[in-house]
N, C-alpha and C positions, 0 to 999 in steps of 0.2 A: 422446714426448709425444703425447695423442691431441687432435688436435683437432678441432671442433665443426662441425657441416654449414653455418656463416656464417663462420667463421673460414675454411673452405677456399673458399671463392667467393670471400673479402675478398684472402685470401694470392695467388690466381690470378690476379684482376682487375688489383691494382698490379702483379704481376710483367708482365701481358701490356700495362702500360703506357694500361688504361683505367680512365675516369672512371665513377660510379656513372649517372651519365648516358647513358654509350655503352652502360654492361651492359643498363640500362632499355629503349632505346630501342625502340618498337615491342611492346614485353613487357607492361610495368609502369610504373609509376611509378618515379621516383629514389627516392622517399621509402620503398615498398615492398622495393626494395633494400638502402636502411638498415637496414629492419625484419629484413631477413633475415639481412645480415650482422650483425646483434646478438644473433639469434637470437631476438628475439621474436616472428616470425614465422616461417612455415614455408611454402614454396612446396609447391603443388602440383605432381604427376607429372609432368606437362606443361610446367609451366614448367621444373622443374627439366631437364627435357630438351633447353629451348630454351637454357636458360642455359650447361648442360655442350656444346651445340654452338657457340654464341659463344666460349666459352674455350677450344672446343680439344681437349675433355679427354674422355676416354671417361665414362660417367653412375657406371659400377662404382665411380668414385675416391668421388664424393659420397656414394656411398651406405654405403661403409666405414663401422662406428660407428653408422650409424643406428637399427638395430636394440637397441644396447647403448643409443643415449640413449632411443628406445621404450622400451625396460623401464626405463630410471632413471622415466621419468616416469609411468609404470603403478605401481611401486613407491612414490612420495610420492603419488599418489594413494590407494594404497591404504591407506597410513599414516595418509593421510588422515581415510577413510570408518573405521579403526578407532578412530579418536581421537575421530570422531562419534556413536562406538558404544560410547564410554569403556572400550574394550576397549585398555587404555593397554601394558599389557605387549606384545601382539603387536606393536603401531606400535613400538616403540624398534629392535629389531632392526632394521627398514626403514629407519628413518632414520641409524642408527650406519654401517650399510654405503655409504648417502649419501656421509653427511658424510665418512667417510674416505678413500672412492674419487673424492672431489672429482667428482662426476659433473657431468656437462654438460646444459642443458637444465633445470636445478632449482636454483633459489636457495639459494646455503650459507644464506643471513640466516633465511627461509623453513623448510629443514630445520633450523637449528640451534631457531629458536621452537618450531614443533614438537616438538621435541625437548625441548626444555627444560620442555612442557606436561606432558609422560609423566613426566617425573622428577617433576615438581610432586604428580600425581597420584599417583604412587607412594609418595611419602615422601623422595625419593632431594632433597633441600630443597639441597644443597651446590654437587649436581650442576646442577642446573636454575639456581641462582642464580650460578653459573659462565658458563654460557650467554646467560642472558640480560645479564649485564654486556655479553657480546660483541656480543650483537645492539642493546644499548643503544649502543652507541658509533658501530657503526654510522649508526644511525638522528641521531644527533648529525651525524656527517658528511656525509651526505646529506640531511642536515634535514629529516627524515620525522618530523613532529611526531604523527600517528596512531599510527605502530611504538612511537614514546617512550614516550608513553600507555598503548597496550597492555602494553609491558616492566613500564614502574611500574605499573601493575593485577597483573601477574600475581608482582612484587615485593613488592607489598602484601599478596598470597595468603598468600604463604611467611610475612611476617612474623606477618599472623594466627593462620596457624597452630602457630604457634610464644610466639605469645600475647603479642607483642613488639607492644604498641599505637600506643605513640607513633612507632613505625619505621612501621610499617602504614600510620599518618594522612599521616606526611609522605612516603610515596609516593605514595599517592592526590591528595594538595595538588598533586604534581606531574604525575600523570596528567591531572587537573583543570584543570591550567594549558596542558598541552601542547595537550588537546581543544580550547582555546578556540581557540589556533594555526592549530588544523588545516585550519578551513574549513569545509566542512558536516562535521557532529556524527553520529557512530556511536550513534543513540541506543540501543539495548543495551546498549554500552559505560558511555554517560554516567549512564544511568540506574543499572547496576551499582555505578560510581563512585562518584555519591552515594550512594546506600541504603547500602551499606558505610561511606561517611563516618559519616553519619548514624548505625549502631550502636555504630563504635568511639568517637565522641564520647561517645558514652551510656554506654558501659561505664567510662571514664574521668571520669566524671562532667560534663561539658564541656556543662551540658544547652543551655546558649543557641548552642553549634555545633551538638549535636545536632540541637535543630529546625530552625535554618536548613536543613540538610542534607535533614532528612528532608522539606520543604517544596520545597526544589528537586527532590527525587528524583519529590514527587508533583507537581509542575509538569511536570516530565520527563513523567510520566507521562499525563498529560491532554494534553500536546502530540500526543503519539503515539499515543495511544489509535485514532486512524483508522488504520488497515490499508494504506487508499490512500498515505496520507501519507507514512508509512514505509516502504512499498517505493520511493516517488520519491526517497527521501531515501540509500535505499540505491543506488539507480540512477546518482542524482547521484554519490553516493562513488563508485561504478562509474567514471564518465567523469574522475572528477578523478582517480584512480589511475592508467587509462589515460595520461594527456597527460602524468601524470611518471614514465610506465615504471615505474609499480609493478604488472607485466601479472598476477602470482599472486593479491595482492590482491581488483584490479579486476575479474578471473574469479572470487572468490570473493563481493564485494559484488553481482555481475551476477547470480549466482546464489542469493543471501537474497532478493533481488530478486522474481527470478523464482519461487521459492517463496512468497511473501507474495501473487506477482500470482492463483499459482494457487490459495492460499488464499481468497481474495476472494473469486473465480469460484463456488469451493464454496459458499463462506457466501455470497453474492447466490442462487444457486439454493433454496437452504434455507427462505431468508427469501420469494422467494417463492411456493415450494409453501407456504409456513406463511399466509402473505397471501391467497392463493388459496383456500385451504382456510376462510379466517375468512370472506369473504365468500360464499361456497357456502352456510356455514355459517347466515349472516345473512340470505340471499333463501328457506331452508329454514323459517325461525321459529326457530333453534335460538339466541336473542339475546345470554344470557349468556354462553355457550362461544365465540359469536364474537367479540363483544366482546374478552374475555378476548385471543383468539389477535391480532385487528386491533391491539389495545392494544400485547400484545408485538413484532409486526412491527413495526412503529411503531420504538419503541424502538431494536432492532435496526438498522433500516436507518438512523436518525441517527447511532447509534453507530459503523457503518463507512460512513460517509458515503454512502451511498444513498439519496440525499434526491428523487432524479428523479418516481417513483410517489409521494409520501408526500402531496401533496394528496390524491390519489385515493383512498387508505388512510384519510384523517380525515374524507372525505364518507362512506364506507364506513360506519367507525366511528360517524360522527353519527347515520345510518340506523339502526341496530341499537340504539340507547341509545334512538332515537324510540322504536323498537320495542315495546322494552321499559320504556318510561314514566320512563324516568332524562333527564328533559328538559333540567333544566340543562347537565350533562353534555353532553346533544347538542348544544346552540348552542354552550358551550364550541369543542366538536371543528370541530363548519361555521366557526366563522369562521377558524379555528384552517387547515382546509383552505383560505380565500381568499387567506391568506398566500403558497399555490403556484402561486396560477392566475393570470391575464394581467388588464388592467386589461378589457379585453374580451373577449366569446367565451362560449359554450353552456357550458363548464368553470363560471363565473363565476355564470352564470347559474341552472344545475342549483343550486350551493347555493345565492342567492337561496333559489329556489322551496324548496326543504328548510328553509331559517330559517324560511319564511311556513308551512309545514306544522308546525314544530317549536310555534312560536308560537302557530295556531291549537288544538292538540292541547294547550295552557296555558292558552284561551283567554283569549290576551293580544293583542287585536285591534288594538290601537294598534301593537305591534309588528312586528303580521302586517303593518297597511296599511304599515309606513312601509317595509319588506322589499319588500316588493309596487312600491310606488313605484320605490326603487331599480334592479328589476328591469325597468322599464317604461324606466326611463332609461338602463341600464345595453343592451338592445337597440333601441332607438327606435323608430321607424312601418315600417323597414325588416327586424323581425323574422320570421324565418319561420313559416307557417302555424303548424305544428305549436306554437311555441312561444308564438306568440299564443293559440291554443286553451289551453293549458294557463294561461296567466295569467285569461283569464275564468272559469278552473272554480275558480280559488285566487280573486276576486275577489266569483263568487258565491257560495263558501261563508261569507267574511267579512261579506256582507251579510246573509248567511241568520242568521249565530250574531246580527247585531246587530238582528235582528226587522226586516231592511227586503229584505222578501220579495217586494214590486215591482221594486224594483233587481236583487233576486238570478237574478228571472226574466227580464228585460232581456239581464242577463250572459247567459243561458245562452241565450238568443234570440239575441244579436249572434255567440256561439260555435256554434250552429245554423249561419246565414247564414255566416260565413266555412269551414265544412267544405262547405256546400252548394255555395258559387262555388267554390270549389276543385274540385270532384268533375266541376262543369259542366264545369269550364275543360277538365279534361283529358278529356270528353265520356263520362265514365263516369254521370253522372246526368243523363235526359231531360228 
């Protein structure tokens, strides 16, 4: 009988009359030890050399087999990457030679699913429904309410396609049920689940299932629509497989995981070259195209939750709509932008000043003063130069559209005298 590179450390240790403790000690962790005698983990060269001189034992004994469980697990890997390539005929052979050579290091449960996917896929329906009864039972016994799930989803396959409806529904009922079990929710899985609910009800005529179904499936859907959300959600299944030793799993959750993260990555870079580009666009005079392009960024980045920049996007956007005399529109956007910015601060401010230019260019002077005000109160007597200069140039234009051209000249005299003490102070003017 061959056995496994944790099985011969476990076998060693009792014989030599020590504790998982005594092996650790100074090495690892106790718990690290467990992991290795279970073989869900694998020490490194090093250690493994510290461990084979604790027991005694030359390193050559450990290493026996190791190479044979390397290629078992290169081979359900590769089974793997074929099945992801629905390249289903070449994966069978891999995993048959698996499952029959009871290899070590690869979950029978694990190959036999796999396995049972390729026959699914092939047509081979007797075969694959063979298998997964056995992975089903399993998963009963060790109360993996996810594996169940999955079984009855890919139960429910077979019977679809075999056109067998009401068998189809009441696997899915059960997939459906097991999911709620589970803890955090596979949304692909779940989502799958219903939308299939949801058309076999409809083919069966069941319309008041069918739409519940199809209303959950688009609930599903709007849940998940953030990108962020469901890789955390995947991550999360990630760690909850891990702490119940479902280690094949929770490397595979870690890994849609991590696909989604780096999906993100992509689409945030897209979005903002596409952002960048609107406002380039918008300080060139080009109003409509960037419009347009600000509009879509916009969109996008709520859509995958990248809402960090989107103030700054809808000041953008208010700009360019001034630009181009779509005024409603602009004030729309500016206030639309103060929803992102702090209750105080130049952020805040800047669109102030853009409503009272949006306003004036409407000449809607009551809305301009009462913008104007705000902005007066929103930075107080302690506002800087620069931003007081810009409040009397918005000040006097409002006095000039309202024919009181004394006043207007006042502003622009009080915004003189504050540039001129400024220029003293730093002794730049004589």
């Amino acid at each position: 009988m061959s056995y496994s590179l944790g099985q011969k450390i476990r076998e060693l240790r009792i014989r030599k009359g020590l504790t998982q403790g005594d092996l650790s000690a100074g090495l690892v962790t106790p718990s690290m030890v467990s992991q290795i005698e279970s073989d869900k983990a694998n020490p490194s060269h090093q250690l493994l050399c510290a461990i084979a001189e604790r027991l005694e034992t030359p390193i050559e004994y450990f290493l026996t087999d190791v190479q044979t469980q390397m290629e078992n697990v290169s081979a359900y890997q590769l089974a793997c990457a074929y099945i992801g390539n629905q390249q289903y005929e070449q994966a069978i052979p891999l995993l048959m030679h698996l499952k029959e050579s009871h290899a070590t290091h690869v979950s029978v449960i694990d190959v036999s699913y796999q396995l049972a996917i390729c026959y699914l896929e092939t047509g081979t329906f007797d075969r694959a429904e063979e298998l997964l009864d056995y992975v089903y039972e399993t998963a009963m016994t060790k109360k993996d309410h996810m594996l169940a799930a999955n079984v009855q989803y890919q139960l429910a396959r077979i019977a679809y396609k075999r056109k067998e409806f009401p068998i189809a529904a009441h696997y899915l009922e059960q997939a459906h049920e097991y999911m709620q079990k589970a803890g955090p929710l596979d949304p692909l899985l779940y989502a799958k689940v219903v939308q299939t609910l949801g058309e076999i009800y409809a083919r069966m005529g069941n319309t008041e299932k069918a739409k519940h179904f199809f209303a959950e499936s688009y609930e599903s859907m709007i849940h998940f629509r953030d990108l962020r959300k469901m890789g955390d959600t995947y991550l999360e299944l990630s760690a909850t497989c891990r702490e119940q030793g479902y280690f094949e799993r929770a490397a595979e959750y870690a890994q849609i995981a991590a696909s989604i993260y780096r999906s993100l990555q992509g689409i945030r870079q897209a979005i903002d070259t596409s952002a960048c580009f609107g406002i380039l666009l918008g300080r060139e005079g080009n109003g409509e195209q960037a419009a347009a392009l600000l509009d879509i960024s916009i969109q996008r980045y709520r859509e995958y939750g990248f809402e960090k920049n989107i103030g700054q996007l809808y000041e953008e956007l208010a700009r360019v709509l001034l630009q181009v005399g779509r005024y409603e529109e602009a004030v729309d956007q500016a206030k639309k932008a103060l929803q992102f910015y702090a209750e105080t601060g130049e952020n805040k401010a800047e669109v102030y000043r853009l409503l009272i230019s949006i306003y004036l260019a409407q000449d809607d002077l009551d809305e301009a003063e009462r913008w104007l005000n705000e902005a007066e109160h929103l930075l107080g007597n302690t506002a800087p130069l620069s931003e007081r200069v810009k409040l009397y140039a918005l000040q006097s234009e409002i006095f000039k559209k309202r024919n009181k051209h004394k006043e207007a000249i006042q502003c622009l005299e009080k915004m003189t005298d504050l540039m001129e003490g400024s220029l003293r102070e730093r002794k730049i003017l004589i």
